[in-house]
C-alpha positions as CSV (number, residue, x, y, z in Angstrom):
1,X,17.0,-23.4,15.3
2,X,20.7,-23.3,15.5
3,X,23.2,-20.4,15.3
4,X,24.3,-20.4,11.9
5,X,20.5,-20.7,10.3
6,X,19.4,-17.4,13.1
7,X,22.8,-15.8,11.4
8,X,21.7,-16.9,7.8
9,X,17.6,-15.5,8.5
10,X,18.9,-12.4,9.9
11,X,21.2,-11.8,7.0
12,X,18.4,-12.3,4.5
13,X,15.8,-10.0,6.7
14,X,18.5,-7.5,6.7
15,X,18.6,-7.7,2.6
16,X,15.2,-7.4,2.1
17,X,15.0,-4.1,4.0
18,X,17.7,-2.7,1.7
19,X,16.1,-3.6,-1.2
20,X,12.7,-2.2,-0.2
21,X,14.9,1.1,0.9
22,X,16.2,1.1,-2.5
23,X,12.8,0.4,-4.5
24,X,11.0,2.8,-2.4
25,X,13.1,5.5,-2.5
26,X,13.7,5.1,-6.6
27,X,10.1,4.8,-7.5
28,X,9.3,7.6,-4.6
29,X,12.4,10.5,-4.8
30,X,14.6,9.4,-7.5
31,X,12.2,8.9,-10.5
32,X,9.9,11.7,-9.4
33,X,12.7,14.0,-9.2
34,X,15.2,12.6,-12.1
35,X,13.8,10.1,-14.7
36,X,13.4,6.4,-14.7
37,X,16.0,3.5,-15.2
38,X,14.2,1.2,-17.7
39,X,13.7,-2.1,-15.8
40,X,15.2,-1.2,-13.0
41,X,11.8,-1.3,-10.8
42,X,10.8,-4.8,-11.9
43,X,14.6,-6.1,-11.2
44,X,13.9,-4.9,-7.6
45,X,10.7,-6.1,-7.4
46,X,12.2,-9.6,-8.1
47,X,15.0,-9.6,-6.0
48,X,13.0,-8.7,-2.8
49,X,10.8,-11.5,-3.4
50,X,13.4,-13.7,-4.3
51,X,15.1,-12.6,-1.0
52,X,12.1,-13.0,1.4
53,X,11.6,-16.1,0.2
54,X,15.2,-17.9,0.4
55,X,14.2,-16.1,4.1
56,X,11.0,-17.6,5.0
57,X,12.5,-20.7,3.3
58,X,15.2,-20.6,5.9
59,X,13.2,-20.3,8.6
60,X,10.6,-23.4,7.2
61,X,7.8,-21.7,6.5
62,X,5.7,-20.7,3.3
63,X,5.5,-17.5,1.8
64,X,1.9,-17.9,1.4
65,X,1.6,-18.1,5.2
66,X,2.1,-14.3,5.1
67,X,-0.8,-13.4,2.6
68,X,-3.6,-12.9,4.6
69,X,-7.3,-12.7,3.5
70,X,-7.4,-8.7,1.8
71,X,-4.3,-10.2,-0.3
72,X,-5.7,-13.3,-1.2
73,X,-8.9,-10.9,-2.6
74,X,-6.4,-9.1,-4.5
75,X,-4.7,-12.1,-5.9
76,X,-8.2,-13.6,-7.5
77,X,-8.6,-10.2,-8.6
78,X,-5.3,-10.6,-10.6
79,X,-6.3,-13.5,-11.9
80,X,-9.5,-12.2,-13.1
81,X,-8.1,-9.4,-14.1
82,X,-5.3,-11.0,-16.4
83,X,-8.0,-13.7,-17.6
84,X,-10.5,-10.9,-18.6
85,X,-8.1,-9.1,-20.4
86,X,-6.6,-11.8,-22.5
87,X,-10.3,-12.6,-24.0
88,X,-11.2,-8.7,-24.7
89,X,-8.7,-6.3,-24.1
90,X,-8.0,-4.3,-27.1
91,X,-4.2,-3.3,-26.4
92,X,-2.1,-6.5,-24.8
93,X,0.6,-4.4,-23.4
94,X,-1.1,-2.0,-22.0
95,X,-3.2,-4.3,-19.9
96,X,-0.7,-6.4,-19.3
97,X,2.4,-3.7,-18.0
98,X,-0.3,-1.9,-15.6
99,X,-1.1,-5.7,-14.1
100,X,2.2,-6.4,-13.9
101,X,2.8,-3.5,-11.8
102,X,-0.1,-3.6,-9.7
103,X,0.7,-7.5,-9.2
104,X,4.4,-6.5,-7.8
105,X,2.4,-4.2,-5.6
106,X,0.8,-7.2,-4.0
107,X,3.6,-9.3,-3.7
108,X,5.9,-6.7,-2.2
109,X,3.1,-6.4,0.6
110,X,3.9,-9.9,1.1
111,X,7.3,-9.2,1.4
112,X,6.6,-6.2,3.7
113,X,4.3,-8.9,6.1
114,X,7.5,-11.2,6.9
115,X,9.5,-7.6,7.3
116,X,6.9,-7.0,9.9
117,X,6.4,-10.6,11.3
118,X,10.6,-10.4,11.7
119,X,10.9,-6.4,12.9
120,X,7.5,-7.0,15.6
121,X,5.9,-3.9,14.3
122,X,6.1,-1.6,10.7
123,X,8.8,0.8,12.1
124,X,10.8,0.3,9.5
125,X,8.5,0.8,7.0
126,X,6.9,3.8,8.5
127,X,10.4,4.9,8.6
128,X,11.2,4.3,4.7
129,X,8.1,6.7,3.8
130,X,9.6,9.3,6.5
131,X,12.7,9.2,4.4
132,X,11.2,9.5,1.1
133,X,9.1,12.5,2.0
134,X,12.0,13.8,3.4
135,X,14.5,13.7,0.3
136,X,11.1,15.0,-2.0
137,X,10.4,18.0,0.2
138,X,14.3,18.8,0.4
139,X,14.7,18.5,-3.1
140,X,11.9,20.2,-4.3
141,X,12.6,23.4,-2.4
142,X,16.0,22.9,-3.4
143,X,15.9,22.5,-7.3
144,X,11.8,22.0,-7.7
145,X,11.0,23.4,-11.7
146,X,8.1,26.4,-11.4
147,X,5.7,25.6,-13.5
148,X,3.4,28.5,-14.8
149,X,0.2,28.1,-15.8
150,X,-2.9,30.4,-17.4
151,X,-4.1,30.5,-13.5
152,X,-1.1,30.3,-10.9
153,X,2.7,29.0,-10.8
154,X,3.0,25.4,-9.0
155,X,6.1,23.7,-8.7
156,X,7.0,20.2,-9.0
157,X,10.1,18.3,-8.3
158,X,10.7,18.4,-12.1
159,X,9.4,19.1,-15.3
160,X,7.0,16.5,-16.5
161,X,6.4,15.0,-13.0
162,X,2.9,14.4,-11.8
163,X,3.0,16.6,-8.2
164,X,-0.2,14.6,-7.2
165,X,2.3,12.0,-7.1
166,X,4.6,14.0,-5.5
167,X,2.3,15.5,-2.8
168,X,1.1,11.6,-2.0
169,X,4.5,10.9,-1.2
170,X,4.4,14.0,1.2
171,X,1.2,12.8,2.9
172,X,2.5,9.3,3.7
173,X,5.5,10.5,5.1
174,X,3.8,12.9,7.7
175,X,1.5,9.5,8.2
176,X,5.0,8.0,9.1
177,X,6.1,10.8,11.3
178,X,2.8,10.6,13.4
179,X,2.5,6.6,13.8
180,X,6.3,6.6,14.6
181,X,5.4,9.2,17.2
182,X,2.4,7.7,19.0
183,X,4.8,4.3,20.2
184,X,7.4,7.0,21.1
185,X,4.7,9.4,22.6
186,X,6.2,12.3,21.2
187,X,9.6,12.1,21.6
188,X,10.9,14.1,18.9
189,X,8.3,16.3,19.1
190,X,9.9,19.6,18.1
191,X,11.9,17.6,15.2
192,X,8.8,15.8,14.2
193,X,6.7,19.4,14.2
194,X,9.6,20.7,11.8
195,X,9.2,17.6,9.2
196,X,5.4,17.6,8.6
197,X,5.5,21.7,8.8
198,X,8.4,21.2,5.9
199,X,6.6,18.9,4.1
200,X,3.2,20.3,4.2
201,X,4.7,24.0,3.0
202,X,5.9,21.4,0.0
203,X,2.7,19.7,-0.3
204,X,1.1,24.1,-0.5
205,X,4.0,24.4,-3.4
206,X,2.7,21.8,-5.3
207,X,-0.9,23.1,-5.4
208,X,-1.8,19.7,-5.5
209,X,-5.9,19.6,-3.9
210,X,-5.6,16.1,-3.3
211,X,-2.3,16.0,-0.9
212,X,-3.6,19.2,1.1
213,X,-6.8,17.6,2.1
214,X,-5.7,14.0,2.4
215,X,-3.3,15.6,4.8
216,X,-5.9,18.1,6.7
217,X,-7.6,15.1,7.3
218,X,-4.7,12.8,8.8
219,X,-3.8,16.0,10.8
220,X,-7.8,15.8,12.6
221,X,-8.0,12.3,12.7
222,X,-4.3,11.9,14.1
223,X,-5.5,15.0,16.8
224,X,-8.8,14.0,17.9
225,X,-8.8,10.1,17.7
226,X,-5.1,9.5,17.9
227,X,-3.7,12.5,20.1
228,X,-6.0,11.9,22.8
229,X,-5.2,8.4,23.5
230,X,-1.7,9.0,24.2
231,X,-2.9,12.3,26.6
232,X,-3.8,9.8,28.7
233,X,-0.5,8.0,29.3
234,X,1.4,11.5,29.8
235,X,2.0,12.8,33.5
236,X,0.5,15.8,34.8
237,X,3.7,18.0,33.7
238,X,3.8,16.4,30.2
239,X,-0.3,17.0,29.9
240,X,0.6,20.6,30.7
241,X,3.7,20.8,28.9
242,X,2.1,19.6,25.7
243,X,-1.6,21.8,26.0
244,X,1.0,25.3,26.5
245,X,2.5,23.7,23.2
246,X,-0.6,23.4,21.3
247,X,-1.8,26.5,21.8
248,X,1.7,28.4,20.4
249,X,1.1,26.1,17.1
250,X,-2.5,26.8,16.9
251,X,-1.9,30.4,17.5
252,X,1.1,30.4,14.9
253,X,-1.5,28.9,12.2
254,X,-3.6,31.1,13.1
255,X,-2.4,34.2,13.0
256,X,0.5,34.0,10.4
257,X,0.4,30.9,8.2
258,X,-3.4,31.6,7.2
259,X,-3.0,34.5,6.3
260,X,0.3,33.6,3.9
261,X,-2.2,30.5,2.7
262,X,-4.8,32.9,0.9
263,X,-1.8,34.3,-1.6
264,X,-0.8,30.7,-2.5
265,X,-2.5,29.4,-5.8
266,X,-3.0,26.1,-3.4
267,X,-5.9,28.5,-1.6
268,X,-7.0,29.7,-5.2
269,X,-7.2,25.9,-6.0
270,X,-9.0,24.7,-3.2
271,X,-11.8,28.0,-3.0
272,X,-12.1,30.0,-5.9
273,X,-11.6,26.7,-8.5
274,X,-13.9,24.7,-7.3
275,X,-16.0,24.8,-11.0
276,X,-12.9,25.4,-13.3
277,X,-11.9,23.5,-16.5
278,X,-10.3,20.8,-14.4
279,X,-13.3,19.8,-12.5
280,X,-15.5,19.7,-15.5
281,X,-12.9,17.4,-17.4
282,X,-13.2,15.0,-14.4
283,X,-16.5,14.5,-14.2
284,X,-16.5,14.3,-18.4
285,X,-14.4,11.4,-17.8
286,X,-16.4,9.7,-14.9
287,X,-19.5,9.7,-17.1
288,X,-17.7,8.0,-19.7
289,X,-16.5,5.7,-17.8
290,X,-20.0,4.8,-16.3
291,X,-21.0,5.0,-20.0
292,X,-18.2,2.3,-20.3
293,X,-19.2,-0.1,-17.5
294,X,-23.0,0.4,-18.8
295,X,-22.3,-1.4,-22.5
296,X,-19.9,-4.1,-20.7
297,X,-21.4,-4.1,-16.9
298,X,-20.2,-8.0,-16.5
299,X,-16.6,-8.2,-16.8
300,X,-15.8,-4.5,-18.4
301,X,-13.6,-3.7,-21.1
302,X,-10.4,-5.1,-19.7
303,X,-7.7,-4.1,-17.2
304,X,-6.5,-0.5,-18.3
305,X,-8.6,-0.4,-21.6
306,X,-10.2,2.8,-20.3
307,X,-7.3,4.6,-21.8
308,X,-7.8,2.7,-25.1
309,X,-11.2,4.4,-25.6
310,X,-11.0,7.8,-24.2
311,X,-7.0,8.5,-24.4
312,X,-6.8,8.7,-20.5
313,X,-7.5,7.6,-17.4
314,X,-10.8,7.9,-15.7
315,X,-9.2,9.9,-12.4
316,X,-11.6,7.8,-10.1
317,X,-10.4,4.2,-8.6
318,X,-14.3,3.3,-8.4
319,X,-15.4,4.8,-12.1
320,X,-11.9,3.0,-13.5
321,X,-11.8,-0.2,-12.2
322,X,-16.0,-0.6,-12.7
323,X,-15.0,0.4,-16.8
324,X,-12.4,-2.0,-17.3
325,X,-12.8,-4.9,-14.9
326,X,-16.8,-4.6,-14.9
327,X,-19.2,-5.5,-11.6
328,X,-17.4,-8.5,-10.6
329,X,-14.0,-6.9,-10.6
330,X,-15.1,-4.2,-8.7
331,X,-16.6,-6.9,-6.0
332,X,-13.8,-8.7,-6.3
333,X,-11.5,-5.6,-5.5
334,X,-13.3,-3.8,-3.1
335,X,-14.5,-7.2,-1.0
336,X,-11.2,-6.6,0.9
337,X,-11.4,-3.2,1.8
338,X,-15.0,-4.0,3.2
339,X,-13.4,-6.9,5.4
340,X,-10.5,-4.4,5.9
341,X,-13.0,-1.6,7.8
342,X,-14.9,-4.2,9.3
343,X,-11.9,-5.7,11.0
344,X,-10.6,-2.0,11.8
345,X,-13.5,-0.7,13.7
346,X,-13.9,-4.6,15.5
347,X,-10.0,-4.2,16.7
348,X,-11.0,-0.1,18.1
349,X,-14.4,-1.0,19.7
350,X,-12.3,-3.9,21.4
351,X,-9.5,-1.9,22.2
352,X,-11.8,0.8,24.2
353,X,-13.0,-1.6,26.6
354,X,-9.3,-2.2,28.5
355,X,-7.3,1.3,30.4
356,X,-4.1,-0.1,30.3
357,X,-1.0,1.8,28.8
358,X,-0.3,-0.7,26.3
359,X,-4.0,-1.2,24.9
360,X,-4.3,2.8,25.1
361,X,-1.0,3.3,22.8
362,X,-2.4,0.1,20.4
363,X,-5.9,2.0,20.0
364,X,-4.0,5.1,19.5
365,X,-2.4,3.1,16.8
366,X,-5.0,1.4,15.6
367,X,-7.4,5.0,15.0
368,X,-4.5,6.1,13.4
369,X,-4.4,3.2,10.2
370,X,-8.5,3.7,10.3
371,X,-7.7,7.1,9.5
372,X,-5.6,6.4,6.7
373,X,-7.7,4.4,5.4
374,X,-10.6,6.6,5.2
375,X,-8.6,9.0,3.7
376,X,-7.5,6.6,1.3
377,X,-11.3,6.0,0.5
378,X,-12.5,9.6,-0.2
379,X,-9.0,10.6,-2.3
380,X,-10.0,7.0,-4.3
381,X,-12.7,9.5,-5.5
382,X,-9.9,12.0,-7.0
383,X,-7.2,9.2,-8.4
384,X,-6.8,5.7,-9.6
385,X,-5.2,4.7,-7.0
386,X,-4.4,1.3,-8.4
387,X,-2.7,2.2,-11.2
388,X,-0.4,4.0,-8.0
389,X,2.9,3.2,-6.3
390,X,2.3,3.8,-2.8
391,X,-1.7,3.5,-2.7
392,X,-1.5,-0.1,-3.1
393,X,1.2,-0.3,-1.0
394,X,-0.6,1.6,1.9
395,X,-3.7,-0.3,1.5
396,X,-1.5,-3.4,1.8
397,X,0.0,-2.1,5.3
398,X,-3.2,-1.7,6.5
399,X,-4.3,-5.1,5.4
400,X,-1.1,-5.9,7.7
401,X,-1.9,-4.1,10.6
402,X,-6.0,-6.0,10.1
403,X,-4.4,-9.2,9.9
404,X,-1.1,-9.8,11.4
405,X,-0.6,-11.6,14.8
406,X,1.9,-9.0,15.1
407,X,-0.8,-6.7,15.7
408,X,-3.1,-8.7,17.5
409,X,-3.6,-6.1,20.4
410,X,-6.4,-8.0,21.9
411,X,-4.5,-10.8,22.8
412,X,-2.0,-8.8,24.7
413,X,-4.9,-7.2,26.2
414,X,-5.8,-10.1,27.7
415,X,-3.4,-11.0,29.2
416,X,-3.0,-7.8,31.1
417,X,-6.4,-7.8,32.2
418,X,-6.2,-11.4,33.6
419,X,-2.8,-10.2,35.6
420,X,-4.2,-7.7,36.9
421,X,-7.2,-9.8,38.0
422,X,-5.0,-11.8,39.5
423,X,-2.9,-9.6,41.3
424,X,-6.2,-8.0,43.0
């Protein structure tokens, strides 16, 4: 390749990040915490796929080299979807906004692969949701709206903004701060500490149930399946260094932020609501959506025709997607994520056989996505995830990190373990 088509590439890499900055950070702080710019989104949306392409295109490839087999599932599912819908959705624009969406999803993963393919790993991308946490957190201490209710005051970046939303934006910024950190092998640490302490306080503001234990549960998994890889790699002083630091922070939670927990109405949420009117609306509307799925179990009712019937959604992925797409959607959907964890757990039992530093810091890595993913899975239970912004979007990472040659650790394990052979 000669100079001038490198120069050209680079230039139109270097525009797709900016436009995925800019959609990210619109759909993530700006509309959460202001209002939404009619049409805005899908002009973004079309002008980062318009941009990777005339990229890929300069570089002679195809932009379907960088779907991989989870997108391709995804992609019949559309179609299925759209073709469903057209022969027995009741409301056109309803099904046909929500697919839209959800489609754009897909293809910005797409976009996001070539990012990757280009970058050699997602640090920019794990960066983006770093920064979007960020401005949310900031901005919702700074001007959040209380919002008081019959049982405790939550607050929400502002009024009319869904702080599930908001608090999912939270989570996958800490995710960011931790993967960032397990290449860098805590760095930052101090700096890092202070971002996911700032953004989980935000996350106990919101009172949202889902946020606070989809990020308990990153916390564990990053500690005890994450953590402990990268231990190994650290020097005696560093090992030292870092188990003196633990303690102070478990200590800290201990003793002082546990005790400030039990007077937030996040606590009174998580322990003393546990059969409240929310929880009994929920499961009112996941047995009528399996009362749905039971009168049309084929094919369903149509891409977001739940709503149609019961004036909201079914606040499940599994109980939404079985209503409106029906058994074969919900094969056709969920297929991936089976191929997804299968292909997870092959690359961490792989990883575990080889000691070197770079196959430690991959499995390390590695955990860490497997962790995201279950977390994914059991909040799925809580949301509708594909009806989501960043849901898809994660799922579609991981799909990246599963399928990439980017990430294809075992390779580069290889090779170490054949030098080193042959050095012996």
């Amino acid at each position: 390749m000669n100079k001038s088509k490198l120069t050209i590439r680079l230039s139109w890499i270097s525009f797709s990040k900016l436009i995925y900055l800019v959609y990210s950070l619109y759909l993530g702080f700006f509309q959460n915490s202001f209002t939404a710019i009619p049409g805005l989104a899908s002009l973004l949306v079309i002008l980062l796929v318009g941009v990777t392409i005339l990229d890929v295109n300069s570089n002679r490839e195809s932009i379907f080299s960088y779907a991989n087999k989870a997108i391709w599932m995804w992609g019949l599912f559309i179609v299925y979807a759209l073709f469903t819908g057209i022969c027995i959705a009741s409301n056109y624009s309803l099904m046909l906004n929500r697919l839209f969406f959800y489609a754009s999803n897909v293809a910005i993963t797409i976009c996001i692969a070539v990012i990757a393919k280009r970058d050699g790993n997602l640090n920019f991308v794990m960066k983006v949701w770093v920064i979007n946490g960020l401005l949310l957190a900031l901005y919702l201490i700074s001007s959040g709206t209380a919002v008081i209710t019959s049982t405790g005051v939550f607050y929400s970046a502002r009024e009319g903004s869904n702080r599930n939303i908001v608090a999912m934006y939270l989570m996958f910024g800490i995710f960011g701060i931790l993967n960032l950190n397990i290449r860098n092998k805590i760095k930052h640490a101090f700096l890092s500490m202070g971002s996911i302490t700032l953004m989980t306080y935000v996350i106990i503001l919101t009172a949202s149930r889902k946020g606070m234990i989809g990020v308990a549960l990153l916390l564990m998994i990053w500690f005890f399946f994450s953590f402990r890889y990268i231990f190994r790699t650290f020097s005696s002083i560093q090992k030292i260094i870092t188990v003196f630091f633990v303690i102070i922070v478990i200590t800290f939670i201990g003793f002082y932020l546990a005790t400030e927990f039990k007077n937030t109405y996040m606590f009174e949420r998580l322990f003393n609501d546990a059969s409240g009117d929310s929880t009994e609306a929920r499961l009112a509307y996941f047995n009528h959506a399996i009362e749905v799925f039971r009168s049309n179990p084929i094919i369903g009712v149509g891409f977001n025709q739940y709503r149609v019937y019961f004036g909201t959604y079914a606040h499940m992925n599994y109980a939404e997607i079985l209503a409106d797409t029906g058994i074969i959607g919900f094969v056709l959907y969920y297929c991936s994520y089976v191929m997804m964890l299968a292909k997870l757990l092959k690359k961490v039992i792989y990883l575990r056989k080889y000691k070197t530093k770079n196959s430690v810091i991959a499995l390390a890595n590695v955990a860490m996505f497997l962790g995201l993913f279950i977390v994914i899975l059991i909040l799925e239970t809580a949301m509708v995830a594909i009806q989501d912004f960043m849901m898809p979007i994660a799922v579609g990472v991981i799909s990246i990190v599963c399928y990439s040659d980017v990430f294809n650790y075992s390779k580069n394990c290889k090779k170490n373990k054949n030098l080193r052979n042959s050095q012996r």
